[in-house]
C-alpha positions in Angstrom: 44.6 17.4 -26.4 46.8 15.7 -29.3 48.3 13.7 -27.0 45.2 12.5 -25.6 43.7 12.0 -28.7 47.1 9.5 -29.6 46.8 7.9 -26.5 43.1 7.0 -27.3 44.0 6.2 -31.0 46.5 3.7 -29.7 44.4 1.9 -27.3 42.9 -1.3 -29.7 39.1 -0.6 -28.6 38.3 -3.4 -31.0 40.4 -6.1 -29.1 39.3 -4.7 -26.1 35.6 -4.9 -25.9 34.8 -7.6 -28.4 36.8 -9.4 -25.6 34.1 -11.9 -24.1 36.6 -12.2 -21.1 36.8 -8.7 -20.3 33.0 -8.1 -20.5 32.1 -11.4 -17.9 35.5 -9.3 -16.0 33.3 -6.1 -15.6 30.1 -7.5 -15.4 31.2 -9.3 -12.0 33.4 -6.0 -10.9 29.5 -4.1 -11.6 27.6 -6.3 -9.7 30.5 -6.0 -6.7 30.0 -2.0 -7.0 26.2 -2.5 -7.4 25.8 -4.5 -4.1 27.4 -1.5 -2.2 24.5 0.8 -2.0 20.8 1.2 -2.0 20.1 1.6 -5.7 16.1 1.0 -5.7 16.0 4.8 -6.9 19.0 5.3 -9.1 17.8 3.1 -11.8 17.0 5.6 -14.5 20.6 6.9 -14.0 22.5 3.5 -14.3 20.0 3.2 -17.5 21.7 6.3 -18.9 25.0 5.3 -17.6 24.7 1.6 -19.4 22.7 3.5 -22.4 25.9 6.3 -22.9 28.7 3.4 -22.5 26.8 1.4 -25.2 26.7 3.9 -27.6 30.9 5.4 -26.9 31.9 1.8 -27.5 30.1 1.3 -30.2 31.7 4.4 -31.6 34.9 3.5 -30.3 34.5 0.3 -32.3 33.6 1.6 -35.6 36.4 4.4 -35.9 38.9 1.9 -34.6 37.8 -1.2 -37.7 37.3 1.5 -39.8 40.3 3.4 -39.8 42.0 0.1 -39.2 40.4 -1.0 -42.7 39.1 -0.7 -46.1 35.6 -1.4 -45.0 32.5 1.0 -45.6 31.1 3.3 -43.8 27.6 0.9 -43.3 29.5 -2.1 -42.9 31.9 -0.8 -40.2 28.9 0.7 -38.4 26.9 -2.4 -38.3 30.3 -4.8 -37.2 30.7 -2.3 -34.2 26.9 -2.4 -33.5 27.5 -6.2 -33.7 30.5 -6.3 -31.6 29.3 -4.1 -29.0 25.7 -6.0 -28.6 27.9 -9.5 -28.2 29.8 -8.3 -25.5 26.8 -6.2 -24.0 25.1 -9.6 -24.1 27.9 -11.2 -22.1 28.5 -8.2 -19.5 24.8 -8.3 -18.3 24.1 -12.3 -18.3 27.2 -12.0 -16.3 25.8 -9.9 -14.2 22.1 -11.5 -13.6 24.1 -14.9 -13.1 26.8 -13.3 -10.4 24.2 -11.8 -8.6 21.8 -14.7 -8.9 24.4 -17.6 -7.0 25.2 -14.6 -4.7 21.7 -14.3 -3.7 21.2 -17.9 -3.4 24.4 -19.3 -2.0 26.4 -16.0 0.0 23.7 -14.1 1.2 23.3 -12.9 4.8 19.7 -14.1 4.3 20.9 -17.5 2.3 19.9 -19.5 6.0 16.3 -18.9 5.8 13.9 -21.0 3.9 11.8 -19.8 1.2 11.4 -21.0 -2.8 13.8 -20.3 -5.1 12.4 -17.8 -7.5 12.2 -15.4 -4.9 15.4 -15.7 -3.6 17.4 -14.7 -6.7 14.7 -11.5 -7.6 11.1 -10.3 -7.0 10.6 -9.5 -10.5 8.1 -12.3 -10.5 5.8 -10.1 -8.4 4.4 -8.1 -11.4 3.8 -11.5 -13.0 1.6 -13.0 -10.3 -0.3 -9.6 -10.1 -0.7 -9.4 -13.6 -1.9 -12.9 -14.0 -4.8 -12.5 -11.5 -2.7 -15.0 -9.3 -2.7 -13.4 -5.1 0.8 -12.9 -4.1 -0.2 -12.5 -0.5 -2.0 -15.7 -0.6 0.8 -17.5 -2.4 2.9 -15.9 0.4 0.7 -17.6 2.9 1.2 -20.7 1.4 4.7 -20.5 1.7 4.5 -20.0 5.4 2.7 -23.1 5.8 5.7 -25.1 4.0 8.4 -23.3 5.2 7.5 -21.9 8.7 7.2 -18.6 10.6 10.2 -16.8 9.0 10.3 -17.3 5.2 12.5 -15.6 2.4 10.4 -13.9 0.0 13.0 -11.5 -1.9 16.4 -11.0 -2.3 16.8 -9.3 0.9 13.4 -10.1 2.1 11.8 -12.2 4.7 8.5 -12.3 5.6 7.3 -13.0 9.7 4.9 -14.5 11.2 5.9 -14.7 14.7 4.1 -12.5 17.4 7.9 -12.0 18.7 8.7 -10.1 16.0 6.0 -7.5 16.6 7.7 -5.3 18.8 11.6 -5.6 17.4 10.2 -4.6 13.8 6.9 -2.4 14.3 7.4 -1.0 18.2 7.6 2.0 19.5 10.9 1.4 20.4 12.1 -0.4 17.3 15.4 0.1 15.7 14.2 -0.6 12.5 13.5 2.5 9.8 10.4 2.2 7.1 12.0 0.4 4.1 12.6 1.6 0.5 9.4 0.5 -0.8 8.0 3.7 1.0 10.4 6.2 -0.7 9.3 5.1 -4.3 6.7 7.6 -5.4 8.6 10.5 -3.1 11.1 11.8 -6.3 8.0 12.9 -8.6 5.1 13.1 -6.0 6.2 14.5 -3.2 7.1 13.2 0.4 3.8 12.2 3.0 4.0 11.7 6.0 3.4 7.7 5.6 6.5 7.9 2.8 8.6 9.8 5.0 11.8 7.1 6.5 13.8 9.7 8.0 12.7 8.8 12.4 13.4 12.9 13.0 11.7 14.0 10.2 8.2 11.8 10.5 8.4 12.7 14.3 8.2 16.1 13.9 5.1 15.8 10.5 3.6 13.3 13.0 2.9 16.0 15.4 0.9 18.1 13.3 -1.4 14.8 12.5 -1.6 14.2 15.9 -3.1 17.7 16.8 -5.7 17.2 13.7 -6.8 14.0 15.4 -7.0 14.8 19.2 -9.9 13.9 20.9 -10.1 18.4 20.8 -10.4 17.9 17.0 -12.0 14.6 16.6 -15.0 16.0 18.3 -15.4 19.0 16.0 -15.7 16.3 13.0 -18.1 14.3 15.1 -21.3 16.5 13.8 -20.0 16.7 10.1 -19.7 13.1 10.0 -23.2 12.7 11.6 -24.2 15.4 8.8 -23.0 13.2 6.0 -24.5 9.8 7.7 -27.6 11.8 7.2 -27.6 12.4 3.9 -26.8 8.4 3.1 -29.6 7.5 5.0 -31.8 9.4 3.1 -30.4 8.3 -0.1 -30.4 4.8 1.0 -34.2 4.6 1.9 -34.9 6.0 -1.6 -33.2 2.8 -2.8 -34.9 0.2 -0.8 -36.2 -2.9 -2.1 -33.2 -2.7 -5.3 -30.4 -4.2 -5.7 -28.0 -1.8 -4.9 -23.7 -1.7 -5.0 -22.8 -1.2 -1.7 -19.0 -0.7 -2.2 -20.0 2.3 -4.4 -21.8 3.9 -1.9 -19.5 3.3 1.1 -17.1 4.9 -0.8 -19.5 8.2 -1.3 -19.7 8.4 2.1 -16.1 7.7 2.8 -14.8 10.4 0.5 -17.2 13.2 1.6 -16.3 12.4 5.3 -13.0 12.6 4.0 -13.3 15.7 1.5 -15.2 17.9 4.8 -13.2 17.2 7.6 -9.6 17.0 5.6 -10.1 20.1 3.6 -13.8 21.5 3.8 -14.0 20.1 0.6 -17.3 18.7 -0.4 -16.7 16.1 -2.6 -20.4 15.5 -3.0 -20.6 11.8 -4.0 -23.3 10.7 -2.3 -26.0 13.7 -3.2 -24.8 12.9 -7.2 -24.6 9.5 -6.5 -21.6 9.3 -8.6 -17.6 8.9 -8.2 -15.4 12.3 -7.9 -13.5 13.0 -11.3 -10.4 12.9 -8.4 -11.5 9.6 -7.3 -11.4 7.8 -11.1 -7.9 9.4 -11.8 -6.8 7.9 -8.5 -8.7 4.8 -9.4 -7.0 4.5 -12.6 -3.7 4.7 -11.8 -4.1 1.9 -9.2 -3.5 -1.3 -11.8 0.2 0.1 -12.4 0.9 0.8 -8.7 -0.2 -3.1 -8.2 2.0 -4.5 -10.9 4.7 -2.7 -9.7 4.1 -2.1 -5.9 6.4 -5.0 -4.4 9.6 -4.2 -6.7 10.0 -0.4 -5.6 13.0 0.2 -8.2 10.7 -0.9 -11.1 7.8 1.6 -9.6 10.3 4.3 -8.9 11.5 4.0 -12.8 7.9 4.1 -14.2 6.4 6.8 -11.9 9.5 8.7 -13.1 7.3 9.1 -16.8 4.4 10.7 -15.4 1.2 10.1 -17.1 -1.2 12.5 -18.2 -3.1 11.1 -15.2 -1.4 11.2 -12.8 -0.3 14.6 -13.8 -4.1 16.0 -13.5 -4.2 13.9 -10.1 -1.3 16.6 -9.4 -3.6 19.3 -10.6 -6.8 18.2 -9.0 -5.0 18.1 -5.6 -3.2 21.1 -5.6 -6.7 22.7 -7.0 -8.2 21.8 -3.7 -5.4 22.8 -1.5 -5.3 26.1 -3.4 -8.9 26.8 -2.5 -8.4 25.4 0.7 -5.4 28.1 1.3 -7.2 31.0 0.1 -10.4 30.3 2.9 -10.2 30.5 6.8 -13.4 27.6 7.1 -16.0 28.0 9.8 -14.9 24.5 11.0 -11.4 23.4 11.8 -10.2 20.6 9.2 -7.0 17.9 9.2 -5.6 21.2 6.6 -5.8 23.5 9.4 -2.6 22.1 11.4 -0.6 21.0 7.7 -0.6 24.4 5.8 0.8 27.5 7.6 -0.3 30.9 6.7 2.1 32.4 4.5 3.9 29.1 4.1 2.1 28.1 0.3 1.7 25.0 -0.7 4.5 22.1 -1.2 4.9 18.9 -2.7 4.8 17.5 0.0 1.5 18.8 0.9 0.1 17.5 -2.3 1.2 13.7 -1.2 -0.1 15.0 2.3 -3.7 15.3 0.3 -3.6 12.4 -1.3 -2.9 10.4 1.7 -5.6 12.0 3.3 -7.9 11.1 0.4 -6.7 7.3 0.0 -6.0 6.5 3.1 -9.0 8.1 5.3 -11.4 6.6 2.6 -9.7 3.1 1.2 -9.0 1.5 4.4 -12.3 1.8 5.9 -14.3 1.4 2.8 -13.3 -2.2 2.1 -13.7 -3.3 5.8 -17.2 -2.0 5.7 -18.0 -4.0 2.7 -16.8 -7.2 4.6 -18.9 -6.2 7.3 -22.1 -6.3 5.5 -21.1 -9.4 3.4 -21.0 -11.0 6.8 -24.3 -9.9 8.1 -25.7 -10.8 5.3 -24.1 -14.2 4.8 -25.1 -14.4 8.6 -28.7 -13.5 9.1 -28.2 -14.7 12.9 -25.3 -12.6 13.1 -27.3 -9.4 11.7 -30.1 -9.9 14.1 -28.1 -10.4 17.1 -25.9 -6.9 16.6 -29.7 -5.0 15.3 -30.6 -6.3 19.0 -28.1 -4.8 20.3 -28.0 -1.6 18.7 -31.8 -1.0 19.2 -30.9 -1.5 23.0 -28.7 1.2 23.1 -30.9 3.1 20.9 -34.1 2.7 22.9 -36.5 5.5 21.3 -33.6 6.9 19.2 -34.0 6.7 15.0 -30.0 8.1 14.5 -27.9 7.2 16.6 -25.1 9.7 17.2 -21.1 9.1 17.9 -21.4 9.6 21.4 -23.8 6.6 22.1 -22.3 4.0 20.1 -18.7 4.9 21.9 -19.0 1.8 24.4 -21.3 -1.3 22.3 -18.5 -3.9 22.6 -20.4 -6.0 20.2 -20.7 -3.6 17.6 -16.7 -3.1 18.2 -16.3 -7.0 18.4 -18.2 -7.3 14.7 -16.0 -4.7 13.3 -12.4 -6.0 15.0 -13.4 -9.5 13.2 -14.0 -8.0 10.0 -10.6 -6.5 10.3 -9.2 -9.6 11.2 -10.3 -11.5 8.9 -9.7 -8.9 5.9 -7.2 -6.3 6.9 -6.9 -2.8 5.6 -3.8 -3.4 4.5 -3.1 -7.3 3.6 0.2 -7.7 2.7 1.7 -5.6 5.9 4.3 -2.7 5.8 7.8 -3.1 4.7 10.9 -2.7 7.4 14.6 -2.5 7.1 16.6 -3.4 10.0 19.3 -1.4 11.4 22.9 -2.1 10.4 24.1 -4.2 13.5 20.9 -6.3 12.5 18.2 -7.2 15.5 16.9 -10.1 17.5 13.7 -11.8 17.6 13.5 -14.4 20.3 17.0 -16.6 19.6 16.9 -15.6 15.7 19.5 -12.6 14.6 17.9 -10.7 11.4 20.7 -9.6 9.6 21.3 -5.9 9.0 20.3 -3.5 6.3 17.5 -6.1 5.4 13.9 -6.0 4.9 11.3 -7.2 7.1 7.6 -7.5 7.0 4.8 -8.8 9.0 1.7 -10.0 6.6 -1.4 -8.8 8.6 -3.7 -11.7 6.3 -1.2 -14.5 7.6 -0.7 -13.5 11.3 -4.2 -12.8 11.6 -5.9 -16.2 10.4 -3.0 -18.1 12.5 -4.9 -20.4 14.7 -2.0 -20.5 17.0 -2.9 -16.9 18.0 -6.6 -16.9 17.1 -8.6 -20.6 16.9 -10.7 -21.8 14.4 -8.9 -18.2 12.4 -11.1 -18.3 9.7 -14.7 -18.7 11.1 -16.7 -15.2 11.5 -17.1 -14.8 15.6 -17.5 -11.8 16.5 -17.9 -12.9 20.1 -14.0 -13.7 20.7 -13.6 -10.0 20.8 -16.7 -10.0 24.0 -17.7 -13.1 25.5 -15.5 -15.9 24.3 -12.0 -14.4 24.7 -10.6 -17.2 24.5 -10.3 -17.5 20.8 -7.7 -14.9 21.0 -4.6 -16.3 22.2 -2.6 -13.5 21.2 -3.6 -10.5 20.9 0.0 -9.3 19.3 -1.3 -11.0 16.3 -4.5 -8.1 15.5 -2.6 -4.9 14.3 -5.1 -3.7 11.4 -4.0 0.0 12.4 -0.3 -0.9 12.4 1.3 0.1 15.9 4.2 1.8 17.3 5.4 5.1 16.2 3.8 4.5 12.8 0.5 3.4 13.8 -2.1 5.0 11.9 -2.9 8.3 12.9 -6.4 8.4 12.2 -7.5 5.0 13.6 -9.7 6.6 16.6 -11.6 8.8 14.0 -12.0 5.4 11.5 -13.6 3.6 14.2 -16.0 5.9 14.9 -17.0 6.5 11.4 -17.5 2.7 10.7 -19.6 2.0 13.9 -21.7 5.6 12.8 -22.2 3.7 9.2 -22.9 0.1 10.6 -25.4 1.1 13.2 -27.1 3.4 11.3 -27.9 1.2 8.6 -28.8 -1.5 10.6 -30.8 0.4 12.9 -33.1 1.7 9.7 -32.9 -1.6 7.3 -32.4 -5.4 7.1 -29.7 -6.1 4.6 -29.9 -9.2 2.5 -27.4 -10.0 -0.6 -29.1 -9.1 -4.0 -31.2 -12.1 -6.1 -27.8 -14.0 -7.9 -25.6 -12.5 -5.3 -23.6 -14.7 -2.9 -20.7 -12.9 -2.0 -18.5 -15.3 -3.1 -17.0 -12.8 -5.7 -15.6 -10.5 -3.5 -14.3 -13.4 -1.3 -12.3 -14.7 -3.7 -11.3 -11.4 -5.9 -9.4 -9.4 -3.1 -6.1 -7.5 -4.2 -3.3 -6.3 -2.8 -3.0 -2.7 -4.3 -1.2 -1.7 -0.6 -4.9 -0.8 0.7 -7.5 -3.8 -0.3 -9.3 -4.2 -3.2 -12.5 -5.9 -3.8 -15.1 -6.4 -6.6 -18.9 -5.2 -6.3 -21.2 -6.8 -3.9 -25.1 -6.1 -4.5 -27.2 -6.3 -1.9 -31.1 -5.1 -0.8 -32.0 -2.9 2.0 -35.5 -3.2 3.0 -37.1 -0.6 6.0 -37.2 -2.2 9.4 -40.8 -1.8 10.4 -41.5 -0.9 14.1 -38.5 1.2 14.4 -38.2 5.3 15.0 -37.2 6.9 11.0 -34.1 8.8 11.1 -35.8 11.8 10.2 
């Protein structure tokens, strides 16, 4: 030890880190080590790691000046804090800079076109979120300068080339989910839609393909019917007010979601009022937003847990507690997760909350779309009521069964999804390490891929005149779809979404129903425009309030 502690005492620590050579020397050697692995969600540690080296030079500096001289005690501390800071200040601008002309001149991505900004670092993401400014329409600007294939990160390129389709998203694609997924995993728990190991989601996959078999889709079928009752009734004791219709698409989306997924009743629609669950979820969405496209900057944060999302932790594990300690009459999505004598994990919590967002979000904002277009469409509204009442003849509900083959009814709901996606901004890829091909381009390896669902699908080389409302190109004018690789609002391949068969028959349940029983007009002052031009990208979509008026249909069979 005294021979260590001369050999440190020797070493001139002043001379050494004040050096402004030696600190621009290691920033480049950090940003060489850096570039060698995946650190998206190591961040806090390289925090600690800068944080602890910060303060050991800084004390290296003082003892060494102040043994070294007849300075004070304050005055040596604040030179060595000085010192330190300078070459701190050095070592990281050396750093950002090395790393920026490396990511704009030496990448393996360098050859594609893109801007700038997003070349050197998606930190601007949070910004444009923040600012109320649409990254995914900004991103679909820059396909329209810059082509199919566009740079929009670091090691990023977004595609918009029906070629890709199978290579990134297949069921035979090399490709693994990308780190953006992995992000909430180290405090929240792994779900099946987080989970990038190919093995490991193969074998979770096939417990949510048993709960959505056509077996177990069918014992949900009355439960949802049960629950499109109860709106109905709710519904006709609203008529002739203005009413949000988002807010009560989403009771009805939750309590289909709450009974079949855990036999919970969440009871939103008979309190006509949001879940305590739902707001916590709710609330922590603005964060997830800011910091969903920069996955090391939302792994950091979600690493300080809130008090919210900490009782969003609570609230679920409540429900799968009570869930576990019950054997339900009916057979719920829980029933094939949780194994007796197995208790309940992590990663069942993320399991739950998966179920909750995803079985209620994705289908929630496409209905809203759907009515804003029959509304904004009276022609269009009249047309699918005409069709509907065929198929209903002298029925007032019309169950799951009979609406399982009304291609228009499909057609209106497939445009809808077209035009505004589940999920806009599509689903992050990495490619393997050998890279892959897409037609006679080579995607470099270890990159990230994605296909942006709002691009591809309002590309009028795959779908003409993209952005008119027709729900007919889906029926009897097929050929406005030139390509049909371009429609994937369910995702496809071996990550498609699991519960897409069960979606579409609880949105053509909802639609018909309603439009069976009311006309639908917007509210007075209402246009729709608002929720047009205020959709997010908070991974699922987001949308403002919409009012609009349901008024009875006369000369039709009640519901009741």
């Amino acid at each position: 030890m005294d021979q260590f502690g001369t050999l440190t005492s020797s070493i001139p620590w002043t001379t050494l880190i004040s050096s402004k050579f030696n600190a621009a020397l290691a920033g480049v050697f950090s940003h060489f080590l850096l570039a060698q692995w995946e650190l998206d969600f190591h961040v806090h540690h390289l925090l600690m790691f800068w944080l602890f080296g910060y303060g050991a030079a800084t004390y290296a500096v003082y003892a060494d000046s102040f043994a070294a001289s007849d300075a004070s005690p304050i005055s040596a501390v604040f030179s060595a804090i000085w010192i330190t800071f300078t070459s701190a200040a050095v070592y990281f601008s050396t750093i950002l800079c090395s790393m920026a002309i490396y990511r704009v001149f030496f990448h393996r991505l360098r050859k594609f076109p893109g801007p700038t900004m997003p070349a050197v670092s998606k930190l601007f993401c949070p910004w444009y979120i923040v600012t109320q400014r649409q990254l995914f329409l900004e991103v679909d600007d820059w396909h329209r300068k810059y082509g199919d294939y566009v740079r929009i990160g670091p090691q990023e390129l977004s595609i918009i080339d029906t070629n890709a389709v199978n290579p990134i998203l297949g069921a035979q694609s090399k490709c693994l989910k990308g780190p953006w997924y992995e992000a909430p995993c180290h405090t929240a728990g792994q779900s099946l839609h987080s989970e990038r190991s190919k093995i490991a989601h193969k074998e979770r996959r096939r417990h949510w393909d048993q709960a959505f078999s056509t077996k177990s889709i069918n014992g949900y079928i009355p439960r949802l019917e049960r629950i499109m009752l109860r709106l109905l009734c709710q519904i006709q004791a609203r008529t002739g007010k203005p009413l949000v219709i988002n807010h009560w698409i989403e009771f009805f989306a939750f309590d289909v979601t709450g009974d079949i997924g855990f036999s919970h009743d969440f009871n939103m629609i008979e309190r006509a009022e949001v879940d305590d669950l739902i707001k916590l979820v709710r609330g922590g969405g603005d964060l997830f937003m800011a910091f969903n496209p920069v996955p090391w900057l939302l792994s950091t944060f979600m690493r300080i847990p809130s008090s919210e999302f900490k009782d969003i932790l609570s609230r679920t594990y409540k429900i799968l507690r009570e869930r576990a300690a019950k054997t339900p009459s009916e057979t719920d999505v829980f029933s094939w997760l949780l194994k007796p004598g197995k208790g309940i994990s992590l990663n069942h919590n993320a399991d739950a909350r998966l179920l909750v967002l995803a079985g209620s979000d994705t289908s929630s904002s496409v209905l809203v779309f759907i009515f804003y277009y029959l509304c904004k469409y009276p022609d269009q509204l009249r047309k699918l009521q005409t069709v509907v009442d065929n198929v209903a003849r002298a029925k007032g509900f019309l169950d799951a069964h009979t609406l399982m083959n009304v291609p228009h009814l499909d057609g209106v709901i497939n445009e809808t999804m077209r035009l505004h996606p589940p999920v806009i901004f599509g689903l992050q890829r990495q490619t393997p390490p050998e890279g892959i091909m897409i037609g006679d381009k080579h995607i470099p390896g270890n990159s990230h891929v994605r296909i942006p669902h709002w691009s591809i699908q309002r590309d009028e080389r795959y779908f003409p005149n993209p952005l008119s409302f027709i729900p007919e190109r889906w029926t009897t004018e097929p050929e406005l779809i030139k390509d049909k690789r371009a429609f994937m609002p369910f995702n496809v391949g071996q990550h498609n979404c699991v519960g897409q068969r069960f979606a579409m028959i609880e949105m053509r349940v909802l639609v018909a129903n309603l439009i069976r029983q009311f006309d639908v007009t917007f509210a007075p002052g209402e246009d729709g425009n608002t929720i047009v031009n205020g959709v997010k990208d908070g991974f699922t979509t987001k949308i403002p309030d919409m009012n609009i008026v349901f008024t009875p249909r006369s000369g039709v069979t009640s519901f009741e």
